[in-house]
C-alpha positions as CSV (number, residue, x, y, z in Angstrom):
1,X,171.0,275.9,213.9
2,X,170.7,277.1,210.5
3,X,169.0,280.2,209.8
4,X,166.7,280.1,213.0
5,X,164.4,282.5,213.1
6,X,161.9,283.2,216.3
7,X,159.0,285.4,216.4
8,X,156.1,285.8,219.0
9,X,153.8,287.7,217.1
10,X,155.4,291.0,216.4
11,X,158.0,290.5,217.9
12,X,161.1,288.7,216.6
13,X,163.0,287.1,219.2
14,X,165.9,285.6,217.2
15,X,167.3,286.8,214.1
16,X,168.7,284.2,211.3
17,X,170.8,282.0,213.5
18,X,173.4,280.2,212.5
19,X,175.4,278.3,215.2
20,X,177.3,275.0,215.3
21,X,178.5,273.8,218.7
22,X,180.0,270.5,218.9
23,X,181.6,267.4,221.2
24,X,183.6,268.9,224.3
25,X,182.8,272.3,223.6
26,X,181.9,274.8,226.3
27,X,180.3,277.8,224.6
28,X,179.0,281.1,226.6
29,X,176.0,283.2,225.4
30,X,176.4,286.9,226.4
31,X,174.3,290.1,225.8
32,X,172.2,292.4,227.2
33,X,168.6,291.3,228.7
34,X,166.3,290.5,225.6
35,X,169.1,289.9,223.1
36,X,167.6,285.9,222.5
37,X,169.8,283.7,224.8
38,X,166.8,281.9,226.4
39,X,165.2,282.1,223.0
40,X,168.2,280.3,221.6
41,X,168.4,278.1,224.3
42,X,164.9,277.2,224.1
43,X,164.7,276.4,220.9
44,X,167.7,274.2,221.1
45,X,166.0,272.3,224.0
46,X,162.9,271.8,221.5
47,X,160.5,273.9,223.9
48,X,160.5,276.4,221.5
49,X,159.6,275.5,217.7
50,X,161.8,277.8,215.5
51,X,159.4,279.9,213.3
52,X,161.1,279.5,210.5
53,X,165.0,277.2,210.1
54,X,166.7,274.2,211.2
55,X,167.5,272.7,214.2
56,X,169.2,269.5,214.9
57,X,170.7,268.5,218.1
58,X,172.5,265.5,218.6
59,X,171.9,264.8,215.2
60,X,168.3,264.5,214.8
61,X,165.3,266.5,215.4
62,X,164.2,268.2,219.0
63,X,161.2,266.5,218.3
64,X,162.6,263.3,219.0
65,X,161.7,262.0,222.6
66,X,164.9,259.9,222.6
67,X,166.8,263.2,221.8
68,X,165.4,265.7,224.5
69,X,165.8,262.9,227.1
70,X,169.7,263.3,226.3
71,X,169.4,267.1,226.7
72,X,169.8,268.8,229.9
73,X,168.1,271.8,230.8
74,X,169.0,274.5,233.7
75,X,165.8,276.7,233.4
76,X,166.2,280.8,234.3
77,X,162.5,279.8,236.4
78,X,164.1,276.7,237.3
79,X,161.0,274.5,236.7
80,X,161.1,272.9,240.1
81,X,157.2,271.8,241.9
82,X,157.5,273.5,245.3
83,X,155.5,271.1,247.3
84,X,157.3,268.5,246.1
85,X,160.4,267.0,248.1
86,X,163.7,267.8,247.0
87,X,164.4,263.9,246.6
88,X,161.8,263.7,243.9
89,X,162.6,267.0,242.1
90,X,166.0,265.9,241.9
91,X,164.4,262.5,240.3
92,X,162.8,264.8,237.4
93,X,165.9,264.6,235.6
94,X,165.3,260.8,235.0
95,X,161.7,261.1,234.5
96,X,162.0,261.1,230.6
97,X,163.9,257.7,230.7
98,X,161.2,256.2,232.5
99,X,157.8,254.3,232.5
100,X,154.8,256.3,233.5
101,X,154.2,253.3,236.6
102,X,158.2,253.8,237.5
103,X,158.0,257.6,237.9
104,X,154.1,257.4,240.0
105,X,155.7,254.6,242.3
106,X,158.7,256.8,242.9
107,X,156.5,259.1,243.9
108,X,155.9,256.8,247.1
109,X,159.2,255.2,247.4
110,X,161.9,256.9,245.1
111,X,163.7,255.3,243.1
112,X,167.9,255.7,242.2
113,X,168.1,257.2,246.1
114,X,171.8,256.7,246.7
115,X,172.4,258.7,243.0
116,X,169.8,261.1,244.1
117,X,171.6,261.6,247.5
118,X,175.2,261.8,245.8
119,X,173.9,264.2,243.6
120,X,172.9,266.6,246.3
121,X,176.1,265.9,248.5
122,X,178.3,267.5,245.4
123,X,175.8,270.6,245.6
124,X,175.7,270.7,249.2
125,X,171.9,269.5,249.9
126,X,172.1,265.9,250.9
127,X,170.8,266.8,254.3
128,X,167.6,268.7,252.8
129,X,166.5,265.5,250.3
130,X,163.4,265.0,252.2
131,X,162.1,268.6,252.8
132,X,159.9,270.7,250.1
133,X,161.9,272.6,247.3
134,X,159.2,275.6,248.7
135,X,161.1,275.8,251.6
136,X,164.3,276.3,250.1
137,X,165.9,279.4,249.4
138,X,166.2,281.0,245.9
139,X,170.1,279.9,245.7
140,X,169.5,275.8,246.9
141,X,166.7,275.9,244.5
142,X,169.0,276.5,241.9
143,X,171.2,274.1,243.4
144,X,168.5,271.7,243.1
145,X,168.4,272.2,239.7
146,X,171.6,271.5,239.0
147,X,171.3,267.8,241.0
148,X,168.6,266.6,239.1
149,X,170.8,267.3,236.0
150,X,173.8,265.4,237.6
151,X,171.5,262.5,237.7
152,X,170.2,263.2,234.1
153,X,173.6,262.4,232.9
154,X,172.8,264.6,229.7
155,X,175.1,264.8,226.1
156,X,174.0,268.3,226.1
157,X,173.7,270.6,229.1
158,X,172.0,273.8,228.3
159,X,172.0,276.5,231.0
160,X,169.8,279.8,231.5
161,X,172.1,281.8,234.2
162,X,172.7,278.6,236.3
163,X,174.6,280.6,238.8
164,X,172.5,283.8,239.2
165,X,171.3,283.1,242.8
166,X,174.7,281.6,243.8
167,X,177.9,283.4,246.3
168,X,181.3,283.4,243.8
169,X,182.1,280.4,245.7
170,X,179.0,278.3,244.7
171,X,178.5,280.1,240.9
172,X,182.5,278.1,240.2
173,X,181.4,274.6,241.7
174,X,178.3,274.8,239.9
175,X,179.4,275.7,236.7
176,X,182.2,272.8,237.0
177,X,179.5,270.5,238.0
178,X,177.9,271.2,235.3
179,X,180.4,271.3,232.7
180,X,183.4,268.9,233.9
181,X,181.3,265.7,234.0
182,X,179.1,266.3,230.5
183,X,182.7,267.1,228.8
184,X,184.0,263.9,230.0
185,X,181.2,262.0,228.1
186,X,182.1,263.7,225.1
187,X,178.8,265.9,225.7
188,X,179.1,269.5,225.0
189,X,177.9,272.9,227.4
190,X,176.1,276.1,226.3
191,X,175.5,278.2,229.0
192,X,173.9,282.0,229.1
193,X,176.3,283.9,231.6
194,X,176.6,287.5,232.4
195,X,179.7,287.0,234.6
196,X,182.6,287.6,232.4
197,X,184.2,285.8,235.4
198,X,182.5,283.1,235.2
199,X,182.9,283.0,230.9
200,X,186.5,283.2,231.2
201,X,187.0,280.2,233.9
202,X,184.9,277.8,232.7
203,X,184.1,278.3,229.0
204,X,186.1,278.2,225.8
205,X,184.2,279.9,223.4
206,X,181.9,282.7,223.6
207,X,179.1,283.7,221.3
208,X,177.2,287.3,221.8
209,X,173.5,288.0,220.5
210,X,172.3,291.3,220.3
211,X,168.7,291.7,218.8
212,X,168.1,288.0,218.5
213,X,171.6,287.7,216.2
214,X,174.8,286.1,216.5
215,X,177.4,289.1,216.8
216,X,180.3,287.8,218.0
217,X,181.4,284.0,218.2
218,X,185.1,283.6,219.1
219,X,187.2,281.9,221.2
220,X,187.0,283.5,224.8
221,X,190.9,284.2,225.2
222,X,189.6,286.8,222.5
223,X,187.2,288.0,224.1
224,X,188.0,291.9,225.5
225,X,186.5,294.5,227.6
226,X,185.4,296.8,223.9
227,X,183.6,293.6,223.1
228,X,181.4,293.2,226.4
229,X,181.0,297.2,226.7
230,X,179.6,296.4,223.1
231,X,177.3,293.7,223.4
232,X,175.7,295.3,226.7
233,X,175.7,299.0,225.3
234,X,172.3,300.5,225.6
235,X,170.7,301.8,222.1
236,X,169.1,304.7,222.7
């Protein structure tokens, strides 16, 4: 990102970004509620068109099809379709990478089951592939989420608080599900995290936003207790 700026109407939601993240990092974005982590994230995902800047991801443009079907996304809403089954939420990941008749007939018969079924045996789901996501509870939706990005297979994982909804137990394993197997590709993992916790286990770099800028971006054996009581400091 060079010099991303983000503003919805009168309001600007990120600052003059600069960031570089690249291969086999695993960066944290910290701050306090509207400092312009989803913002960021969004814009990096291509959902969100900077207002004014660069972005390029992967190295091309987030308006490439090609590119965003090599970027996976954990969304804060989750973006799952309740009445769905689990089995074919979990196949959403693949969705991009295939033909509109592929993805309809899957619909009736889904396709890549024993990847779909491993993916929800490392999050703990296999036995609830064939029930609706609406019948789920808050945390296995997330954990939902997190499958259909294992199948994905991503370069890039980009996560919005993946492990909000989740027991300390579960927040670890899905942070390393997330991370451990995009690193290994050479793929990279930007996550928006309010667990220092969870920061300190599982990323190596932390970058803080306050006010929709980049105000700290260091390496998170750095990172101290003055810096968090900083970033989350209420201005009156």
């Amino acid at each position: 990102m060079d010099g991303v700026t983000v503003r919805y109407g009168g309001t600007t939601a990120l600052a003059g970004v600069d960031l570089e993240v690249g291969p086999g990092e695993r960066v944290a974005l910290v701050g306090a509620s509207g400092a312009g982590k989803s913002t960021l994230l969004a814009v990096a995902n291509g959902s969100v068109p900077p207002t004014s800047g660069s972005v390029r991801v992967l190295g091309a443009s987030t308006a490439d099809r090609r590119v965003r079907a090599r970027v996976g996304t954990v969304h804060q809403s989750l973006e799952l379709v309740g009445r769905l089954r689990v089995v074919h939420d979990v196949n959403a990941g693949r969705l991009a990478g295939w033909s509109a008749a592929r993805a309809a007939w899957s619909l009736l018969r889904p396709q890549g089951l024993p990847e779909v079924l491993a993916a929800l045996e490392q999050v703990g789901l296999a036995d609830r592939a064939f029930e609706r996501t609406e019948q789920l509870s808050g945390g296995q939706r997330q954990r939902v989420a997190i499958a259909r990005l294992l199948v994905q297979r991503p370069d890039l994982v980009l996560a919005d608080e993946p492990a909000s909804a989740l027991d300390p137990v579960l927040a670890d394993r899905a942070l390393a599900l997330l991370g451990e197997p995009t690193l290994a590709r050479g793929g990279a993992l930007v996550a928006a995290l309010h667990d220092p916790g969870l920061v300190r286990r599982h990323c190596d770099r932390v970058v803080g936003l306050a006010g929709g800028r980049v105000v700290l971006d260091s390496p998170v054996t750095a990172l101290t207790a003055a810096d968090l009581a900083e970033l989350y400091r209420t201005v009156p």
